[in-house]
C-alpha positions as CSV (number, residue, x, y, z in Angstrom):
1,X,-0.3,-47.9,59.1
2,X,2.9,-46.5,59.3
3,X,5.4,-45.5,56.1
4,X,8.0,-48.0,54.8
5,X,11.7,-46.6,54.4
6,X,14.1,-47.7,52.0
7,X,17.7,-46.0,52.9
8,X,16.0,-43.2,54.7
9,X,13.1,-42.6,51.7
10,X,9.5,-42.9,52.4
11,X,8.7,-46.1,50.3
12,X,5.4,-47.1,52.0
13,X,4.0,-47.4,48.0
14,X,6.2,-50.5,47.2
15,X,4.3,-52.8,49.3
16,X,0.8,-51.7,48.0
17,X,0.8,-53.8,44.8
18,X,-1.0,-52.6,41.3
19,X,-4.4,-52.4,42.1
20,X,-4.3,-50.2,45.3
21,X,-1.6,-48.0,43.8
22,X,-3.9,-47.7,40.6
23,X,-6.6,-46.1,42.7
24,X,-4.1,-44.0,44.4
25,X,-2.6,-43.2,41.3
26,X,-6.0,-41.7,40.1
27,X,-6.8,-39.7,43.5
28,X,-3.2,-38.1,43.0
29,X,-3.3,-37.2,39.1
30,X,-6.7,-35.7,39.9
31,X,-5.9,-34.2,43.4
32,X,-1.6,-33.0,42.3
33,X,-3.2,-30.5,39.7
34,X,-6.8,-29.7,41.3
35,X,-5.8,-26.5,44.1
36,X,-7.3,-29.1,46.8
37,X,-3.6,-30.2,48.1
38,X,-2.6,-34.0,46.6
39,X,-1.0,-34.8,49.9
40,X,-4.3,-34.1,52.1
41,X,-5.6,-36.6,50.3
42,X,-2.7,-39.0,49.9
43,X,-2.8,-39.1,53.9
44,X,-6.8,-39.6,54.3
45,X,-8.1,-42.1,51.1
46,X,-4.7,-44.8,52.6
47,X,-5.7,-44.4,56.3
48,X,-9.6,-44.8,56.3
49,X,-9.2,-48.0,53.6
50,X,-7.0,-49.5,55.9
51,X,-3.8,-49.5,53.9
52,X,-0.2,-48.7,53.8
53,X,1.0,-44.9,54.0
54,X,2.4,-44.5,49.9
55,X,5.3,-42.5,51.3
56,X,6.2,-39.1,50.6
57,X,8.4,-40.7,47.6
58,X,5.3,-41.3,46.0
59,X,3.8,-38.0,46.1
60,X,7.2,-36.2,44.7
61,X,8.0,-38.8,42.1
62,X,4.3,-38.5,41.1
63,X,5.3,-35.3,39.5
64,X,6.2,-36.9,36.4
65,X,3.0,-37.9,36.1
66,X,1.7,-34.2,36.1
67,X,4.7,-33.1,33.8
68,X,3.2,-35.6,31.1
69,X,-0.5,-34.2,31.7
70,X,0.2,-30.6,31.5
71,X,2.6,-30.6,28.6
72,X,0.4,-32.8,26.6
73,X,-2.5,-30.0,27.6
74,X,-0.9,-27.3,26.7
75,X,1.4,-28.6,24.2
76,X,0.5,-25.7,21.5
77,X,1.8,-23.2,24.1
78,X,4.6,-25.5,25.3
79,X,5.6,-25.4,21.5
80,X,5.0,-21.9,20.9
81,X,7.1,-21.0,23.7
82,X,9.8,-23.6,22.9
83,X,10.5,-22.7,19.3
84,X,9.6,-19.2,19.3
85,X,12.4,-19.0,21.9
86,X,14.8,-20.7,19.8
87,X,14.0,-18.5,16.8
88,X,14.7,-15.0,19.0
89,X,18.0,-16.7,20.0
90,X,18.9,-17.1,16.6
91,X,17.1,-14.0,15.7
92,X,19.1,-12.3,18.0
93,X,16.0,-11.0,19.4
94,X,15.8,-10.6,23.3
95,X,12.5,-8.4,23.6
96,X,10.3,-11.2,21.8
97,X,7.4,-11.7,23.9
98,X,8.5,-16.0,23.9
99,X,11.7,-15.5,24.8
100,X,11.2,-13.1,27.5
101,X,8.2,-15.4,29.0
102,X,10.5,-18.4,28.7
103,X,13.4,-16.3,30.7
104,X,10.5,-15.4,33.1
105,X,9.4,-18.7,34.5
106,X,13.5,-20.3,34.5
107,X,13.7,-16.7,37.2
108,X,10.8,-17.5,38.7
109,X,11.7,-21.0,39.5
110,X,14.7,-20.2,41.6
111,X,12.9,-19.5,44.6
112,X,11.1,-23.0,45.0
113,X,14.4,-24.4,43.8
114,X,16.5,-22.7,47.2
115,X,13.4,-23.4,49.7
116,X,13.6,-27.2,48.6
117,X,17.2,-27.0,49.5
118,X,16.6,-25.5,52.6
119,X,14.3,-28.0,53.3
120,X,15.6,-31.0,51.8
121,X,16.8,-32.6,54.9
122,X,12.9,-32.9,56.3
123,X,10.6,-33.0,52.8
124,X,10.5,-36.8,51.7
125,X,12.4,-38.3,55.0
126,X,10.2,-40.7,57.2
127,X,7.9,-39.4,59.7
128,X,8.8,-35.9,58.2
129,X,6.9,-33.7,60.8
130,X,5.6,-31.6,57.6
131,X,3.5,-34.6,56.9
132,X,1.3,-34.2,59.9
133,X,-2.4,-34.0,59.9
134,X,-2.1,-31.1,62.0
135,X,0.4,-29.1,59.5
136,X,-2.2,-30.1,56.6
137,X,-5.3,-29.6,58.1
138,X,-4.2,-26.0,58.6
139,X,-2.5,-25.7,55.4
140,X,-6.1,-26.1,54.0
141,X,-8.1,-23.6,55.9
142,X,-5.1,-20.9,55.3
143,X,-5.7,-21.4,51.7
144,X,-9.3,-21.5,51.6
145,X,-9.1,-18.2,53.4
146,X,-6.8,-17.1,50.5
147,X,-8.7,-18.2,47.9
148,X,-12.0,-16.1,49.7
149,X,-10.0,-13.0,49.8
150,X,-9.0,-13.3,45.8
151,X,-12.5,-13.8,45.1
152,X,-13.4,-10.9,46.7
153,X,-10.3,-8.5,46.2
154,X,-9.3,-9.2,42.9
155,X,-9.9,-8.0,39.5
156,X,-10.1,-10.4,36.7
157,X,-9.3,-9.2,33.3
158,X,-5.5,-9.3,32.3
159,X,-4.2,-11.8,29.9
160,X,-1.5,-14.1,30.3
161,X,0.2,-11.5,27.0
162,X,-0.1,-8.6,29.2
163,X,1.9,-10.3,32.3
164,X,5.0,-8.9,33.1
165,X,8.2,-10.3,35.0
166,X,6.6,-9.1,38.6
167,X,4.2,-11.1,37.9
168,X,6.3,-14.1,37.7
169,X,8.0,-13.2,40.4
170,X,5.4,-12.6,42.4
171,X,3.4,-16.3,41.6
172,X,7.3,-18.0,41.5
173,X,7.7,-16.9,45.3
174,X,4.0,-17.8,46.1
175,X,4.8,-21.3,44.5
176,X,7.1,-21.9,47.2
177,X,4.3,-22.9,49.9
178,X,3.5,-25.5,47.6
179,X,6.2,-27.7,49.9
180,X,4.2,-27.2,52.7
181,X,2.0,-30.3,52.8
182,X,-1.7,-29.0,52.6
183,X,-0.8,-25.8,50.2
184,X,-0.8,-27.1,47.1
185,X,1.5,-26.0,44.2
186,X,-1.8,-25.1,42.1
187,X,-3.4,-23.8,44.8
188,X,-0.6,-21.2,45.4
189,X,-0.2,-20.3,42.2
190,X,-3.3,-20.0,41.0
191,X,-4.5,-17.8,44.3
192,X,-1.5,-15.5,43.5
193,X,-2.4,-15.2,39.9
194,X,-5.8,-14.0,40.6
195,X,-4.5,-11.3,43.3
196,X,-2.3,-10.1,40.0
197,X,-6.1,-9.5,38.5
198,X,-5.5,-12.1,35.7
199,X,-8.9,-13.3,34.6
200,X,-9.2,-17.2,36.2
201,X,-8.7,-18.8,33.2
202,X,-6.0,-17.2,32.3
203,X,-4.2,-17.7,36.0
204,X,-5.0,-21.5,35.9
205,X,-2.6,-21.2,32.7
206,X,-0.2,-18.8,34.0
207,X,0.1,-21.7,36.9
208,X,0.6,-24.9,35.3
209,X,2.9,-23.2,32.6
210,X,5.0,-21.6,35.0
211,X,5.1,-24.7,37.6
212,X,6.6,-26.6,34.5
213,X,10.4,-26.6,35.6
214,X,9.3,-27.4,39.4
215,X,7.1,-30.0,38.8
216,X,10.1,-31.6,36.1
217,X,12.5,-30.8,38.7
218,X,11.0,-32.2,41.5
219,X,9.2,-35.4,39.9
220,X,12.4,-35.9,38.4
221,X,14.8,-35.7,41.2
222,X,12.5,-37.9,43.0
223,X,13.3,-40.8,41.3
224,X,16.5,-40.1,40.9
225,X,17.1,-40.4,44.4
226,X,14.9,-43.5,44.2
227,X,18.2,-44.8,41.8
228,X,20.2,-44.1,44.3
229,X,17.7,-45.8,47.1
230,X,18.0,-48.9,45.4
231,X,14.4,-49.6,45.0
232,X,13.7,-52.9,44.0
233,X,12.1,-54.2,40.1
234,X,9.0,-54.6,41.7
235,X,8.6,-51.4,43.5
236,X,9.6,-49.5,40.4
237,X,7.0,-51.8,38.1
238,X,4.3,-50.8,40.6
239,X,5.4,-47.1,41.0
240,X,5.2,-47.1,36.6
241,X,2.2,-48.1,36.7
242,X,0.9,-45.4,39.3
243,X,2.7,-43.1,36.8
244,X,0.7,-43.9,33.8
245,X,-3.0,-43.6,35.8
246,X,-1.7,-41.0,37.7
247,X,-1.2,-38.8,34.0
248,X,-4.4,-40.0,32.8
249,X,-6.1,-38.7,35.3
250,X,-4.3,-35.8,35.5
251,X,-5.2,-34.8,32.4
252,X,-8.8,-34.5,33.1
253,X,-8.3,-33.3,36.3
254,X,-7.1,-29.3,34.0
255,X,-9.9,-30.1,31.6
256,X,-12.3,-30.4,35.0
257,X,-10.1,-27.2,36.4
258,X,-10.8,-25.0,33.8
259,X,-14.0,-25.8,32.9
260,X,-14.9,-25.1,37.4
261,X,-12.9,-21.7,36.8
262,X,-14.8,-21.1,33.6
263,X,-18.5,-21.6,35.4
264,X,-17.9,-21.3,38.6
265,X,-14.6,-19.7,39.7
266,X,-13.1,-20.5,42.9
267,X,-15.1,-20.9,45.4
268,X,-15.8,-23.9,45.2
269,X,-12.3,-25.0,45.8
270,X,-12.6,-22.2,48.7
271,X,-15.0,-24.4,50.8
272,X,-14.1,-28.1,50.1
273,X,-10.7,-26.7,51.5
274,X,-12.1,-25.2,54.5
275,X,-14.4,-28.3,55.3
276,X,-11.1,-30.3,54.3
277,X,-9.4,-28.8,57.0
278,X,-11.5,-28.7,59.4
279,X,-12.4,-32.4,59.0
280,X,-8.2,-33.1,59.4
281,X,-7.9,-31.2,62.8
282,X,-11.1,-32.7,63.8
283,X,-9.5,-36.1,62.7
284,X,-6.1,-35.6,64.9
285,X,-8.5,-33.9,68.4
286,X,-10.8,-36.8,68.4
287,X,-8.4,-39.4,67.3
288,X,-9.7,-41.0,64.2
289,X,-6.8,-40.6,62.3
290,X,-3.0,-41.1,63.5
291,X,-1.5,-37.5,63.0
């Protein structure tokens, strides 16, 4: 079916009602911080159950979501970070390891920040032509091949403590693809981290800590411009409750992440992506799914 728009926004999740936006709300918590791209899925699960498209909308402002599950994960390092910051500030203190990694990640956001303004006009406006099967299902086999060659190329055994500001810089700009629809923020990330030969683990950390001010940004600004939309009570009581699944299944979704990287590394991520992809394409040449 095709998306709802409400003042040029992709609202399509406002018509849903609670119990389908529940189940979506657990398919994007789990696919927004797996490296399987959220909005792969977002397109297929709606379209083969017969319902309405969520929107775009619902995808960005579903960030908030993911900003709730990875602080509360990491909240000892958020913390660490936070205060030991504060304390060099007042310290005076500039070369402490938590300030500088704090200063790191606020650099290394900037270049997400300028693409998404560069692509504003097209990223959550209807019938975006990023959102297209085609785009996706291509997205996904680029990245599988990406996630092959790290595998095979890289050398796992730094620390996130021994990370230095080109490695920020480095992941920041890879985190960029991320609004490509298909890419996937953690996907990126992560995929660069392990070409900087930090040990899996440790680069599923470096991700989700880093992605911390685009994911707030992003999830934020979303609903913001749903404010400003003037979505109705009831499509912001259905998107809340998409919210609060949506960050409980996040949440397992890392604990599942690191515990794949921990046993298994990558590859399986590697070839669901590449079957994913292929399976989109395949969906668009034979016509089972509207592109």
């Amino acid at each position: 079916m095709a998306s709802a728009c409400t003042e040029g926004l992709d609202t399509g999740f406002a018509t849903l009602g609670y119990a389908k936006v529940g189940v979506l709300g657990i398919v994007q918590g789990i696919t927004e911080l797996l490296p399987i791209s959220s909005t792969a899925h977002m397109r297929i699960v709606p379209a083969f159950l017969g319902w309405q498209d969520p929107g775009s909308a619902f995808s960005a402002a579903m960030q908030v979501a993911a900003l709730a599950a990875v602080v509360s994960y990491f909240w000892a390092d958020v913390r660490g970070f936070a205060v030991g910051s504060v304390d060099a500030i007042r310290r005076r203190d500039f070369q402490d390891w938590n300030f500088r990694f704090v200063v790191w990640i606020i650099l290394a956001t900037i270049p997400i920040l300028i693409a998404g303004e560069l692509l504003k006009p097209v990223l959550n406006a209807c019938h975006s032509p990023l959102r297209t099967l085609t785009v996706i299902g291509i997205a996904c086999i680029v990245m599988s091949g990406l996630f092959v060659l790290a595998e095979i190329y890289s050398r796992p055994k730094r620390t996130l403590e021994n990370t230095t500001l080109k490695d920020a810089m480095i992941i920041g700009l890879a985190q960029t693809g991320a609004l490509i629809p298909g890419v996937s923020r953690s996907g990126s990330t992560l995929t660069a981290a392990l070409f900087r030969d930090l040990t899996r683990e440790e680069a599923a950390r470096f991700s989700f800590l880093l992605g911390l001010p685009a994911i707030a940004g992003a999830g934020l600004k979303e609903l913001w411009e749903l404010h400003k939309a003037h979505l109705d009570a009831h499509g912001w009581s259905v998107l809340a409750f998409g919210l609060l699944i949506a960050s409980l299944s996040a949440f397992a979704a890392i604990w599942g992440l690191l515990r794949i990287l921990e046993r298994f590394s990558t590859w399986p991520f590697a070839l669901y992506r590449g079957l994913m992809g292929v399976f989109l394409l395949a969906c668009v040449f034979f016509g089972w799914l509207p592109n």
